[in-house]
C-alpha positions in Angstrom: 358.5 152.3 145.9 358.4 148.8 146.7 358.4 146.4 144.3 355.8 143.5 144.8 356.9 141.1 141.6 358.6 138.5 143.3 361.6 136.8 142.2 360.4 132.9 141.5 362.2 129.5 142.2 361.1 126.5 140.9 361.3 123.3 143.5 359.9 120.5 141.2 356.4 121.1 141.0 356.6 123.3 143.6 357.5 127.3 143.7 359.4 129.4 146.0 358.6 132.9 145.8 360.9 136.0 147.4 360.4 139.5 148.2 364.1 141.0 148.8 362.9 144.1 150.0 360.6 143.0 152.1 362.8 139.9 153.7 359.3 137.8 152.8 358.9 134.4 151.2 356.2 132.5 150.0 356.6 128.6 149.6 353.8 127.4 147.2 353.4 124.0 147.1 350.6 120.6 146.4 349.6 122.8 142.9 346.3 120.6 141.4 342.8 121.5 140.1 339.7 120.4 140.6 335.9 121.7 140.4 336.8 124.9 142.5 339.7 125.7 140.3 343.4 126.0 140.8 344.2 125.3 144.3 347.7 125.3 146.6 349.1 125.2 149.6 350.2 128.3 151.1 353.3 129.0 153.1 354.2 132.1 154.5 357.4 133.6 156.3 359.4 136.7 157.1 363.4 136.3 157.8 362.6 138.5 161.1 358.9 137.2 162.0 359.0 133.8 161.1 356.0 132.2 159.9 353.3 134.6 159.1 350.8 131.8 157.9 351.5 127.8 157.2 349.2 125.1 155.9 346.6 126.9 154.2 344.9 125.9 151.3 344.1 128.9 148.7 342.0 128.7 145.9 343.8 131.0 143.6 341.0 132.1 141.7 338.6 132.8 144.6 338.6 136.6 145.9 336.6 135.4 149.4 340.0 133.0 149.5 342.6 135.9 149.2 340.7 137.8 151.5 340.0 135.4 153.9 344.4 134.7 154.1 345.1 138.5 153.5 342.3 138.8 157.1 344.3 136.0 159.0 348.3 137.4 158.2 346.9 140.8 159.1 345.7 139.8 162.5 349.3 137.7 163.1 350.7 140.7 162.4 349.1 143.5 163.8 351.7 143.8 166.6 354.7 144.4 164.3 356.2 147.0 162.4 355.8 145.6 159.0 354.2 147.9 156.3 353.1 145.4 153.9 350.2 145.8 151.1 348.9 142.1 152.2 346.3 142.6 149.1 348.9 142.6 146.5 351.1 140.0 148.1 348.7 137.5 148.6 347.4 138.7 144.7 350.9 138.2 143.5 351.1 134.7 144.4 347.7 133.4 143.1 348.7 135.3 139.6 351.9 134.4 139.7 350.9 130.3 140.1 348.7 130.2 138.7 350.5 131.4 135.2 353.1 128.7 136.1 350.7 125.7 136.6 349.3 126.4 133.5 352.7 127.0 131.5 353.6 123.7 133.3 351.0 121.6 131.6 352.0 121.2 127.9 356.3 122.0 126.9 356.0 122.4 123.4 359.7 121.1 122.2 361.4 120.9 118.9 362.2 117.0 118.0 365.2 118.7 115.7 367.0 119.1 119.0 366.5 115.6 120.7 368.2 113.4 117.8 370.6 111.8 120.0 373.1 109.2 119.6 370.9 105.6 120.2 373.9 104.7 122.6 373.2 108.1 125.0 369.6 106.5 125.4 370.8 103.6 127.0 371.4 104.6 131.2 372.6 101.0 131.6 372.7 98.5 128.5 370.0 97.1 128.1 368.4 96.6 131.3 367.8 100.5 131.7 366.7 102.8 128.7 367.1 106.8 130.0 363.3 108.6 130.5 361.7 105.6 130.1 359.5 103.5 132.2 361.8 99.7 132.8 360.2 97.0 134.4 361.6 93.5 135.9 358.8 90.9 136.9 358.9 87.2 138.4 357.5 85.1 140.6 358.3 85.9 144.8 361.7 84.9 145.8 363.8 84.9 142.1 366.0 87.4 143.7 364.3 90.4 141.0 364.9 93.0 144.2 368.0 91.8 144.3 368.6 92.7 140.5 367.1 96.1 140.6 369.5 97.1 143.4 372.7 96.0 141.9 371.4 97.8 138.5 371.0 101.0 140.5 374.0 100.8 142.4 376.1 100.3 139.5 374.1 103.2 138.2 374.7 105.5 141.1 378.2 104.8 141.5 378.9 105.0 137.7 381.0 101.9 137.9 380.8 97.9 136.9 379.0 96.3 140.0 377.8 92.4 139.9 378.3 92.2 136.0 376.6 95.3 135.4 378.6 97.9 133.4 376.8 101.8 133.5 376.8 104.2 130.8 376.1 106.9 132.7 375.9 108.2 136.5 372.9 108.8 138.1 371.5 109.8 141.9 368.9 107.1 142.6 365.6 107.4 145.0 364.8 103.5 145.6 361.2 103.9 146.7 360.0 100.6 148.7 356.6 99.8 149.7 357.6 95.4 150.4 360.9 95.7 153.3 362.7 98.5 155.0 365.8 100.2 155.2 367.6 97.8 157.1 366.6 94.8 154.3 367.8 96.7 151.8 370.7 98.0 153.2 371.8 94.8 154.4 371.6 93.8 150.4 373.1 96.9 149.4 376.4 96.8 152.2 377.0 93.1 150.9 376.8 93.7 147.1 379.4 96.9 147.5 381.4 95.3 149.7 381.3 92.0 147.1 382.1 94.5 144.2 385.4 95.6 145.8 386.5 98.5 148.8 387.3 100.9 146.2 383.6 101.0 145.5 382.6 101.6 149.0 384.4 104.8 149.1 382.0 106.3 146.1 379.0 105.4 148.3 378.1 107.4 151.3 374.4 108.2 150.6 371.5 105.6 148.8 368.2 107.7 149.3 365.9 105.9 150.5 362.0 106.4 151.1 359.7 103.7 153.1 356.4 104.3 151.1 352.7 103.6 152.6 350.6 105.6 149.7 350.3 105.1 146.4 352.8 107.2 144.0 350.4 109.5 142.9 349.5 110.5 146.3 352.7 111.1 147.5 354.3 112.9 143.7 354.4 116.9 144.9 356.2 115.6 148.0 358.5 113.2 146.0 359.4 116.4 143.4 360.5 118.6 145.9 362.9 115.3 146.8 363.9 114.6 143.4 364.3 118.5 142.8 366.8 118.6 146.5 368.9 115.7 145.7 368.9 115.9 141.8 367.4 112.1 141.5 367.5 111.0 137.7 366.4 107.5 138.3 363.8 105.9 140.6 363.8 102.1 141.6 359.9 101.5 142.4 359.5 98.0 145.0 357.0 97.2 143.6 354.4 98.2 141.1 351.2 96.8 142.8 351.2 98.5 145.8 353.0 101.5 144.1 349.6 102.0 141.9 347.6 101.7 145.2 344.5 100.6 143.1 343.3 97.4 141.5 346.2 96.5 139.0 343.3 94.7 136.7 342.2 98.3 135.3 343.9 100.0 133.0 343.4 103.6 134.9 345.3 102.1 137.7 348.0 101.6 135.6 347.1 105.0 133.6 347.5 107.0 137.0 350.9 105.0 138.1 352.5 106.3 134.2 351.0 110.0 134.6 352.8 110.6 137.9 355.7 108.9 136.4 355.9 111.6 133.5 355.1 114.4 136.1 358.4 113.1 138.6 360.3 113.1 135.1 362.6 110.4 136.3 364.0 107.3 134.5 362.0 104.1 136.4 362.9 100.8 136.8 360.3 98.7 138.4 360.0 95.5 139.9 356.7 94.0 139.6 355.4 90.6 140.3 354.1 88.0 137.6 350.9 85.9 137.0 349.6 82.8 139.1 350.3 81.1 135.8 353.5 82.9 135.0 352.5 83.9 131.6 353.2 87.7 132.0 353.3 90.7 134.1 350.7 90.7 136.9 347.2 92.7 136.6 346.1 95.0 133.5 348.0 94.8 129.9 348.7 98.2 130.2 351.2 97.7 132.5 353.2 95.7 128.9 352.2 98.8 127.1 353.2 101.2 129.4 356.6 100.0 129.5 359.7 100.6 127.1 361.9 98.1 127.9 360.4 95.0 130.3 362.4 91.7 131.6 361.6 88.6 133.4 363.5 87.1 135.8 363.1 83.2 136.7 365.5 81.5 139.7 366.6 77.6 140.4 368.2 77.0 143.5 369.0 74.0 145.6 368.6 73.8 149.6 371.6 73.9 151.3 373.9 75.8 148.8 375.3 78.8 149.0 374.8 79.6 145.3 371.7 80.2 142.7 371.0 80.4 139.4 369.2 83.2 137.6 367.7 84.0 133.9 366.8 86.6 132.8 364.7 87.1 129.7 364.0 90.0 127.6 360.2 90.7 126.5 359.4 93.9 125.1 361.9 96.5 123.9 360.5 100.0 122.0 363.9 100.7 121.2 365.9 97.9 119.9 365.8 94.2 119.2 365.3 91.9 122.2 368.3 91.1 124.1 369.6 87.9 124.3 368.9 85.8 127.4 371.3 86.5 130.1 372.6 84.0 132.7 373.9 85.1 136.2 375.0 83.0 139.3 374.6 84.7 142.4 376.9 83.7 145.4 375.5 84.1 149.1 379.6 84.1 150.8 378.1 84.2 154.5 381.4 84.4 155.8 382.8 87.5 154.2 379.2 89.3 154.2 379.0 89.3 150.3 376.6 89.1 147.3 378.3 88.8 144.1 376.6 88.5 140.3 378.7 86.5 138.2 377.7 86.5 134.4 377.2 82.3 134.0 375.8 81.6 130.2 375.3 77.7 132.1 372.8 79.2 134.9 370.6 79.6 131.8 370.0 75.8 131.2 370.2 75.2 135.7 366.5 73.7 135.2 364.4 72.7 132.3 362.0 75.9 132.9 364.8 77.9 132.7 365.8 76.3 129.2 362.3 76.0 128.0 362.6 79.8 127.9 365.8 80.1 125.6 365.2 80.9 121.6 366.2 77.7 119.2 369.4 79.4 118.6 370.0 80.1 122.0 369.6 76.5 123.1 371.5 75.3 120.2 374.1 77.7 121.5 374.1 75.8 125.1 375.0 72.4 123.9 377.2 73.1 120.8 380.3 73.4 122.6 382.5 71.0 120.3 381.5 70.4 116.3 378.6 68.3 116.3 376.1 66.8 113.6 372.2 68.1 113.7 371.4 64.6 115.6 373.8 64.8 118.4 372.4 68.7 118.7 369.1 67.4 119.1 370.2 64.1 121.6 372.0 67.0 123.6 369.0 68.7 124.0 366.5 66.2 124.8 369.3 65.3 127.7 368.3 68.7 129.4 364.8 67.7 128.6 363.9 69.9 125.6 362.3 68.4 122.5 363.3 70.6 119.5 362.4 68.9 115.8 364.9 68.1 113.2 363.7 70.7 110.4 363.7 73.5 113.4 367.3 72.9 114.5 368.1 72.5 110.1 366.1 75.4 109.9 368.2 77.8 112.6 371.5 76.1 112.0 371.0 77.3 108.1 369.7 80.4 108.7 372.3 81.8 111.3 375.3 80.1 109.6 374.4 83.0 106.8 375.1 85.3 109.0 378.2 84.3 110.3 377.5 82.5 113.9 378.0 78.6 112.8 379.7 76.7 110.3 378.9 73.6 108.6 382.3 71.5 108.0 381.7 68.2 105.3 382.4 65.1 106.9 383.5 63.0 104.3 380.4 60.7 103.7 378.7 61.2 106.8 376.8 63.2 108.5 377.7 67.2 108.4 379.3 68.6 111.5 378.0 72.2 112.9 380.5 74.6 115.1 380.2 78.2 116.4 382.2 80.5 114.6 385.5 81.6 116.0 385.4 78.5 118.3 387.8 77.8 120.3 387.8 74.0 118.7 388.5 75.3 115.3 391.1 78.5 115.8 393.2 78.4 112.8 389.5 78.2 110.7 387.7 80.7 112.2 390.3 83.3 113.8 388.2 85.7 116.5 
């Protein structure tokens, strides 16, 4: 007796259903709901036959619809030999889906079995937090791309690239709505082949998708991707277009986050920042939405071959802020290369830049030899920074209790601040 329970497959979202005995196979796929029920696209083949039936859209619940597809495959296939109960076949699938859809929609877990270690939530410290939604934003031009591709390459490779140091390795989908392939594998080919040829050899394959929808139009088609090439982290360029919608409303942004969760991916996006430069371009729920979010601000001079980047943690769910982070990024035109170099001094390029640093971090910039609290504050109104006495008194004191300066008597005058383990005081402060 044949056996019409088919044996089920799950392709993302999607479902692949067999009938051994029967050499048939369903491929279910574009699963939503709306006011006439449960609908899906239907395809149909037989290992012999071929395609029985392709493209059709069956409303699960609907008897006129199972009829109508059982009526069409019968006619396709009243010239062969195959003794098939079409009824129960067709019957099978719209049970059988739509019992997975719904099973689909809520996962009850157990939060006893997800207390992990805080560092195996980390994909790459701390620019990427694992199943979370990252986000990098500036203004055009301050090489953010730039950052988001070295950050998944070092990612993908599991290996230091540009500065970057991964805790984990990851298959990437870098999903681009702004260039094409060739832009960013022009980037790409120059920052491997700045990291080193050993690299090059773990790289034969950066997926790669040229977007024109928005990403909920295109998620059942990006799952069975994600589900084919195992991606555990998506790079999104960039979130405006990727929202297709007004970025001012907060459903725009609501829609971009639920097809997030549905891909089940770890995100980084780039995203672009206000005409004023106060924040993250459109709704605030773009800042909510997001885990772990940076801004990235450039200074460059024509001509040169070399720029300086900051970048500058905002919002972190998980941890503290980060500290500021300074790269130089060198264009070498002549061996084809991009390189990060990790340059605390790239921080303080331009008086924007250091406008953006904390108290301590700007104290930080200039204290590179023992120095009293005026020549802290002289130094820094040389890089155009006006910081008052009591707030430099204030962070000097309150850091030198926890260990990072020290405040050495000077006789009668003045007190001199250092760093701790400077270099300038080595048999005081040991490292």
């Amino acid at each position: 007796m044949t056996n019409y329970k088919p044996d089920i497959k799950e392709i993302g979202a999607d479902y692949e259903m067999t009938w051994p005995d029967l050499k048939l196979k369903a491929s279910v796929s574009h699963i939503h709901q709306n006011f006439r029920g449960i609908l899906a696209e239907i395809d149909i083949h037989h290992d012999e036959w071929g395609i029985l039936r392709g493209g059709v859209e069956l409303t699960l619940g609907s008897q006129s619809s199972q009829k109508e597809l059982v009526a069409s495959i019968k006619r396709r296939t009243r010239d062969s030999p195959l003794e098939v109960d079409w009824d129960r076949i067709v019957e099978a699938i719209a049970i059988v889906t739509k019992r997975q859809y719904r099973n689909a929609s809520i996962d009850r877990l157990n939060l006893v079995h997800h207390m992990v270690d805080s560092k195996t939530t980390w994909c790459l410290f701390p620019f990427i937090q694992h199943d979370a939604i990252n986000i990098i934003f500036g203004s055009p031009g301050s090489a953010k791309s730039y950052l988001a591709l070295a950050l998944g390459l070092s990612v993908m490779t599991g290996e230091k690239l540009a500065s970057f140091v991964p805790n984990c390795r990851h298959n990437i989908l870098y999903l681009d709505w702004e260039d094409t392939a060739s832009v960013h594998g022009t980037r790409a080919r120059r920052l491997i082949q700045g990291a080193g040829s050993d690299l090059s050899l773990k790289v034969d394959d950066i997926p790669y998708i040229r977007c024109y929808r928005g990403l909920s139009e295109i998620t059942a088609d990006l799952q069975r991707v994600i589900a084919e090439d195992n991606i555990e982290l998506l790079v999104i360029d960039s979130a405006v277009y990727a929202a297709s919608g007004d970025p001012n409303t907060d459903d725009t942004v609501r829609s971009l986050t639920s097809a997030l969760r549905q891909l089940n991916c770890t995100s980084l996006i780039i995203a672009h920042d206000t005409k004023d430069s106060k924040g993250i371009r459109g709704s605030k729920m773009w800042e909510a939405m997001a885990r772990n979010i940076f801004e990235v601000k450039l200074d460059s001079v024509p001509g040169t071959a070399e720029i300086s980047v900051g970048v500058f943690h905002r919002k972190s769910s998980h941890s503290a802020k980060h500290p500021s982070i300074g790269y130089s990024i060198r264009f070498d035109n002549e061996a084809d290369t991009t390189t990060f170099i990790r340059d605390a001094s790239a921080l303080t390029a331009s008086t924007e830049m250091a406008g953006e640093l904390t108290t301590k971090e700007r104290i930080d910039s200039v204290l590179e030899e023992a120095m009293t609290k005026t020549q802290i504050i002289e130094a820094l109104k040389d890089m155009g920074l006006e910081v008052s006495p009591k707030t430099i008194e204030n962070t000097l004191s309150r850091w030198g209790k926890k260990g990072d300066y020290v405040k050495i008597t000077n006789g009668s005058g003045a007190p001199l601040w250092g760093k701790a383990r400077h270099e300038s005081f080595p048999t005081l402060f040991p490292s």
